[in-house]
C-alpha positions, 0 to 999 in steps of 0.5 A: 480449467485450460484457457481457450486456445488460439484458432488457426483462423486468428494465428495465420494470416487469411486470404487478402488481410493480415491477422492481428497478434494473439498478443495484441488484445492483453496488451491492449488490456494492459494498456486500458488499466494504465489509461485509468490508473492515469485518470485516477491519479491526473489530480496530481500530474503536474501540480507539484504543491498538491498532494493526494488526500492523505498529504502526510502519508505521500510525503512519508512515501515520496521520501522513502522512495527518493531515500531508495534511489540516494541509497542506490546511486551512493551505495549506502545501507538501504535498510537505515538512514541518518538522512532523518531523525538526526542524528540517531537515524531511522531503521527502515526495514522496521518502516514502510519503506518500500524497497521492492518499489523504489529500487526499480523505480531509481531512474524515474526518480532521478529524472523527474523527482519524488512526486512522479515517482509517487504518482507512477508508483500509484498507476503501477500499483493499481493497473500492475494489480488488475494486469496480474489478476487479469494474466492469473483469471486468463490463464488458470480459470477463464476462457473468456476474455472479457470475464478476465477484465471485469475480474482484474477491473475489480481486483485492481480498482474497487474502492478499498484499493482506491482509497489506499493508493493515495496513501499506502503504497505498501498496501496498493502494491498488490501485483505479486499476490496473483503470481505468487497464488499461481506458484503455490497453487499450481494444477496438477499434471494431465495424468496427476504425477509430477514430471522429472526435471532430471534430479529426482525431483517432480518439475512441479516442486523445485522450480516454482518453489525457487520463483515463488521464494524470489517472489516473497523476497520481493514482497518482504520489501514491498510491504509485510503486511499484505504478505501476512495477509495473503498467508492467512487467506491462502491458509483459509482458501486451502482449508476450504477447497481441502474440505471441498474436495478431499481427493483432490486435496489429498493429490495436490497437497505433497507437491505443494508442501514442497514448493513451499518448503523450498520457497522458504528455504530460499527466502530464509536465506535471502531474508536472514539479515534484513530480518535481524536489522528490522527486528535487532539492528538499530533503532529497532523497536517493539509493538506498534505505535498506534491502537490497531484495534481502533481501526475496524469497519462498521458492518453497514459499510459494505453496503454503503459506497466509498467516498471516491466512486460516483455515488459517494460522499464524505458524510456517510464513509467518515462514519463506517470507517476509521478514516479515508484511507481504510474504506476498504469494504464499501462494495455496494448492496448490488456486488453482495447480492451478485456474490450470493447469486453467484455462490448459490449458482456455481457452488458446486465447484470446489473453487467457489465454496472456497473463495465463499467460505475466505472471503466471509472469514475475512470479512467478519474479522474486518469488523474487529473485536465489537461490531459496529452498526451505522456508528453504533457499538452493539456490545456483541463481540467481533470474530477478530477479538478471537485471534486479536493476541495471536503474534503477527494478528495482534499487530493488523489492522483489522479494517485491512482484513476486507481487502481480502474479499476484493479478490474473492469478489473479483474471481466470482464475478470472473467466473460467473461471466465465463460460465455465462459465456458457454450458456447459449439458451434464452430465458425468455423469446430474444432475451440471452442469459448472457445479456441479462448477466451482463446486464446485472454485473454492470449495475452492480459495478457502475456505483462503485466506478472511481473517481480522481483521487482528492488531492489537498494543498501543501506549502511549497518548499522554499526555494532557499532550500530546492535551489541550494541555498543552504548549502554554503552554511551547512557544514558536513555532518550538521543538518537543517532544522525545519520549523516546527521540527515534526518528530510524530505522526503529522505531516512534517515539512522537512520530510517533503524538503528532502524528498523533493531535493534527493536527500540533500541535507540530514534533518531532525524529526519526521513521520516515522516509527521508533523506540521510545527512548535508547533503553526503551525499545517500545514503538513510537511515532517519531523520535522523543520529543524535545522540549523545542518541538513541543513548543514550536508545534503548539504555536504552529497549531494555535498561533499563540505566542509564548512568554518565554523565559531565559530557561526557554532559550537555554533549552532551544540551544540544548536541543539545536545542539542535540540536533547538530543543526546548522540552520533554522528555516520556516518555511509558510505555514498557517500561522508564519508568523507568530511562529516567526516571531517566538523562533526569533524571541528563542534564537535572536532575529533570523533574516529573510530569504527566498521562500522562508526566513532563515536563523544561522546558529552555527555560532551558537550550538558549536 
């Protein structure tokens, strides 16, 4: 469908005023869906020690993007880093890492630190992926503008990207998905056959393949996992309308083999090495670290709604979804009752049963390998368990499955508006059918309007490591050794110290996935534990003090050698203090500095 054209009326100024630009209202637009990514985010702006619900995943992102900009500003390997996980380091290309957001966003990094990089990544992401949609619903598939914004409000802000924006940047950041469904999909000519570019080849093949190759690059190193997602969706998508319409599947289908051909052509290229590091280069790793399976969605919890919206509470989404982070149906009975309506409406158009037939594939895997019911199991197998060992599916998040329907949704309901729009009779005497539409479409989104992502506390970083303290006994290549040194899947301290400080000092430990072991490639949380950390971590989490033996010390030494450390630090923890006090009963007495306590060992570990 064409998008409606710009009247002389709007384009040339009228007799006594000035028109306004054509380009004014998207811009405005725009500027809306900044405004309330803003709004969504203003719990954090200018609170330093508060960070969004989710604490330990900001604090993993919050250093993978101060990580980007050390790597642009020093010219090291942005795929690894011996900055953590001392002193063996992480592969970063196995890792969320990304790149493709924390490159670009370098200065602001530089400027302002890691947590408004954080927090500027998160509008990005959200008002980045309701503009996309926004640009893709006007110029492909409404005329009406109107009908674009509620569409790109929902794909940019339903409660799924919500609750993954404080969290899961490489999930949130959803602005390539609608250019990237533009160039694979694009409109045939008006007389259906390609045009020359000059090389023999149709303009409809050559050029978009090179962008959309570009485009999946850039994707890669966002985050894998929603390009695996887009793939099968837009595999399940072309599968339908091809059913839909065959002729017009038929007419399309050359040109769209060969766009595809050429973007894999030019992102083979572009991603061979990163590909060989992520899979064979150092500190590469096998499977995943964590039961994927686990993670699936109750199927009344896409009529329920999500913590974060004006009608919801903790109780109700703790039970129909793995955790806070993984509310990603929770679309409300009013959006599913417009869906059908809509469905059964315009379901004659091609495009309509397709977008239908995706999103239901895509919910019913969200419910994973047995079907939930208010918490319930109701021993019926799940349609996930039919392709849950298939590569690359076998290592998804079920859960995740359901944001693809926040798109589906978002494109009926753009459709359905502009449908609406052209509808000029009355259903009854002085009561239009585009009143009583707009009327149905805001009952059914007003429960699910957002509210502030949570935020919750973090202890600050003490000023004895923010203002350099450390840095006349850190020698080169020894590190700092927060306590307790966090090697899993936890909030780590010293990942939030060296976010906040530009990768100042390498460090043992952190949140990340890894091998096993240097034989053992199988995926874990962190590195191998230690027999230090175990100990420290138990007394941080209990507050019991140990009896330690000689045994204790002589292995606390072992491990501080292992780390090459150079300084011990405790920072304020819940339980400081018996944590201060088997630190000192391991190592000798530390002494008091600005912000922690402070155990030198450069005399002891060598």
């Amino acid at each position: 469908m064409t998008t409606g054209t710009t009247s002389p009326a709007t384009s040339t100024p009228a007799a006594g005023r000035t028109s306004r630009p054509a380009w004014l209202p998207d811009v405005l637009v725009v500027v809306g869906y900044l405004g309330l990514a803003m709004v969504l985010t203003s719990t954090q702006w200018g609170h330093p020690w508060r960070l969004f619900h989710q604490a330990g995943d900001q604090i993993l992102f919050e250093w993978m993007l101060a990580h980007a900009a050390h790597a642009v500003v020093e010219g090291q390997n942005p795929l690894y880093s011996a900055g953590l996980n001392a002193p063996d380091g992480v592969n970063l290309m196995a890792n969320t890492s990304v790149l493709g957001l924390g490159v670009p966003l370098t200065p602001v990094t530089l400027l302002f630190g890691s947590q408004a990089a954080f927090c500027v990544a998160v509008v990005c992401c959200l008002a980045g992926t309701a503009a996309a949609w926004y640009a893709l619903l006007r110029r492909r598939l409404v005329t009406s503008r109107s009908a674009a914004v509620a569409g790109g409000l929902i794909c940019g802000f339903a409660p799924g990207m919500i609750a993954q924006a404080g969290a899961h940047l490489h999930i949130a950041a959803q602005f390539l998905v609608p250019p990237i469904l533009a160039l694979v999909f694009r409109p045939a000519p008006p007389d259906g056959k390609g045009q020359p570019d000059g090389k023999g080849q149709p303009d409809g093949v050559w050029r978009p393949g090179v962008g959309l190759g570009l485009l999946l690059v850039w994707q890669v190193f966002i985050g894998e996992e929603v390009l695996v997602f887009l793939a099968l969706a837009a595999g399940v998508f072309a599968l339908g309308y091809a059913l839909a319409d065959r002729a017009a599947a038929r007419r399309l289908a050359p040109a769209l083999l060969g766009r595809l051909a050429v973007a894999a052509g030019v992102a083979g290229v572009l991603l061979a090495y990163p590909l060989w590091f992520q899979f064979r280069g150092p500190q590469y790793y096998s499977g995943m670290a964590f039961a994927t399976h686990a993670f699936q969605l109750d199927a009344a919890s896409f009529t329920a709604s999500a913590r974060q919206t004006v009608l919801g509470d903790d109780w109700l989404p703790g039970l129909l979804a793995p955790n806070p982070t993984e509310e990603n149906s929770f679309f409300g009975p009013g959006l599913l009752v417009l869906a059908v309506v809509i469905v059964m409406w315009l379901g004659r158009r091609p495009l309509v049963r397709a977008l239908a037939g995706c999103g239901v594939v895509f919910a019913l895997l969200s419910l994973g390998t047995e079907v939930r019911v208010d918490g319930n199991a109701t021993g019926v197998p799940g349609p996930y368990r039919l392709v849950a060992e298939l590569p690359l599916l076998d290592l998804a998040v079920p859960a995740r499955f359901a944001l693809v329907c926040v798109p589906v949704l978002g494109v009926l309901v753009a459709l359905s508006l502009d449908r609406v729009r052209a509808v000029r009779r009355a259903t009854a005497p002085g009561l239009p059918v585009r009143l009583l539409w707009a009327g149905a479409v805001a009952a059914a989104l007003l429960p699910l309007v957002p509210t502030p992502i949570r935020t919750v506390p973090v202890a600050p970083v003490p000023a004895f490591i923010a203002d350099g303290g450390w840095r006349p006994l850190v020698p080169p290549g020894r590190t700092v050794v927060a306590v307790p040194p966090v090697t899993g899947a936890g909030r780590s301290p010293v990942m939030l110290w060296s976010a906040r400080t530009g990768l100042a000092f390498p460090a043992p430990g952190g949140y990340f996935i890894g091998p096993s072991g240097p034989d053992d490639p199988a995926a874990r949380w962190g590195a191998p534990d230690r027999p230090t950390s175990v100990l420290l971590r138990r007394v941080a989490e209990t507050g019991a003090v140990p009896v330690l033996s000689d045994t204790d010390r002589r292995q606390a030494v072992e491990d501080l050698r292992h780390w090459r450390a150079a300084v011990v630090v405790l920072g304020r923890l819940e339980h400081g203090g018996p944590v201060r006090r088997t630190v000192d009963d391991l190592l000798g007495p530390g002494r008091p500095v600005d912000g922690g306590w402070l155990w030198d060992v450069r005399d002891r570990v060598g």
